[in-house]
N, C-alpha and C positions, 0 to 999 in steps of 0.2 A: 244680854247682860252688860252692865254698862261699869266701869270702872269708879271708883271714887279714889278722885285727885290726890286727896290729898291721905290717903293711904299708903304706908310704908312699910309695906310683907318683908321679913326678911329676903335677901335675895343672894342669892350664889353669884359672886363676881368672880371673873377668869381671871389669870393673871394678866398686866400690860403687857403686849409685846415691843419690844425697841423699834421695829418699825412701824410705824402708823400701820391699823388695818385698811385705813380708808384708802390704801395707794396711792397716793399722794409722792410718795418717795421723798419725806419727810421722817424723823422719828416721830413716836408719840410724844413726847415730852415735847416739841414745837411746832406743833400741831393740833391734832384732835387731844390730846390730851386733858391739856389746860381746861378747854370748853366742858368736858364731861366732867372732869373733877370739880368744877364752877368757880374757878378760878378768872375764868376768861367769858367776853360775851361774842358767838359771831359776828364777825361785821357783815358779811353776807348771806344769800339763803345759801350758797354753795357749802362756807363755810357748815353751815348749820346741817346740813344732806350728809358732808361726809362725818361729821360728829355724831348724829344720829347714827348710821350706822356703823361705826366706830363704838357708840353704846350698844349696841344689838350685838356687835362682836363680845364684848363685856361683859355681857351681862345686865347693865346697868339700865335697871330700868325705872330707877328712879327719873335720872335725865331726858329717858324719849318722853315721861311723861309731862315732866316738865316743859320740856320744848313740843309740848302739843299748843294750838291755840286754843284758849279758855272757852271759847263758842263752841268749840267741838271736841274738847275732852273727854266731856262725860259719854262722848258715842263711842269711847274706846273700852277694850276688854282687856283690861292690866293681867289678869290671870291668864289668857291667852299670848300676848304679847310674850310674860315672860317664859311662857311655856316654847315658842318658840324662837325665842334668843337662846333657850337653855339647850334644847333638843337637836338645834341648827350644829353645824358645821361648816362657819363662814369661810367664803371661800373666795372674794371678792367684788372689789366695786368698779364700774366704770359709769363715768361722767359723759353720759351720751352728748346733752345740749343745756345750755341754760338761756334763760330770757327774762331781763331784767335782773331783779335781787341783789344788784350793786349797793354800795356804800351808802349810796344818796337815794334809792330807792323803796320807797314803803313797801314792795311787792313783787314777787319773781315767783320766778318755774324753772324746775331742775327736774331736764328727764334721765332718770339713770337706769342702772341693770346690776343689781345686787345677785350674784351667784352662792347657792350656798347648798350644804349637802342633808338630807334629812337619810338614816338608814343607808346610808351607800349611795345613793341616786343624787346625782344633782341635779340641782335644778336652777332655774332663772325666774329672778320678780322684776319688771320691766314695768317701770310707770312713770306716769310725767307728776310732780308731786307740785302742789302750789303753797308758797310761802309768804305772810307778811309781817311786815313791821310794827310793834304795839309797843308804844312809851321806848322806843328806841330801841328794843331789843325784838329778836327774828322768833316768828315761831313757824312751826308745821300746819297746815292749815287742812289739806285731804289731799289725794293720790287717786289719777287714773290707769287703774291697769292697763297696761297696753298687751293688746293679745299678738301673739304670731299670727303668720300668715297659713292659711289653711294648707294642709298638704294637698300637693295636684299631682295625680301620678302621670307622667309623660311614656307611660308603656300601659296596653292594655291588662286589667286583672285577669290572672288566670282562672280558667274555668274549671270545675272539679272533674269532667272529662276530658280536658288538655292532659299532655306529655307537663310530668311535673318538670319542674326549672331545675332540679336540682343535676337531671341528666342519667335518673336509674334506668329509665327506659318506661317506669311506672307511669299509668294515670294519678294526677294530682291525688283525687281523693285516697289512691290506694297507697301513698309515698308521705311526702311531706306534709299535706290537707288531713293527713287522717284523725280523726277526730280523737280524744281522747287518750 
């Protein structure tokens, strides 16, 4: 299901907090703020990364829609989006790398790690996101997930006939393994 743009659901906005969500160690008001309220335009895609999710903290999901690029908006799911800005429990941003998306630059990449909690569990969104410049102002343009690295266990798996690891003296399967 594909969003239309220019759609405007009502939406539950959070209150601002005085310090930037974006971590920045900024207030909002000199900061992300200005950009999401549309006051102000990024000058770079950095700017723009942490504005965006500064809107996701918000609420606001008029602004991530806006600062989608027009080429690929319509591949966005606004009812999704706001379902998870709404359900989220942001929890933080870090600015892994950027390359390019300076001042003077039509186009950049910012890879970051948005932490944020759904139900009690956090979790982490890890992606290298790609931005350009159209008529002078920054948009979002797509995002690669970057995955972790697979778990490699450096001790062999216990066998359901081993001594469970816990140390009762039990076979696995009759101790800690037991099923159900």
């Amino acid at each position: 299901m594909t969003a239309d743009p220019n759609s405007t659901p009502a939406v539950e906005k959070k209150s601002v907090p005085e310090d930037c969500p974006c971590e920045s160690g900024a207030k909002t008001a000199d900061c992300c703020g200005p950009f999401v309220a549309g006051k102000k335009k990024p000058e770079t895609a950095e700017q723009l990364m942490r504005s965006r999710y500064c809107a996701f903290v918000l609420g606001n999901v008029d602004y991530i829609m806006k600062t989608h690029h027009p080429s690929t908006v319509s591949e966005i799911d606004r009812k999704g989006v706001e379902a998870w800005s709404k359900s989220s429990e942001w929890k933080g941003l870090e600015i892994v790398d950027t390359q390019a998306g300076g001042k003077d630059d039509d186009s950049g990449e910012v890879e970051f790690i948005a932490k944020f909690g759904v139900r009690g569990l956090v979790q982490t969104h890890h992606e290298r996101a790609e931005f350009k410049r159209d008529k002078g102002r920054w948009f979002f343009v797509d995002g690669k997930q970057i995955g972790s690295d697979p778990v490699v266990r450096d001790t062999p798996r216990i066998g359901r006939n081993d001594p469970c690891s816990c140390g009762s003296g039990k076979k696995y399967k009759k101790c800690c393994g037991k099923a159900g």
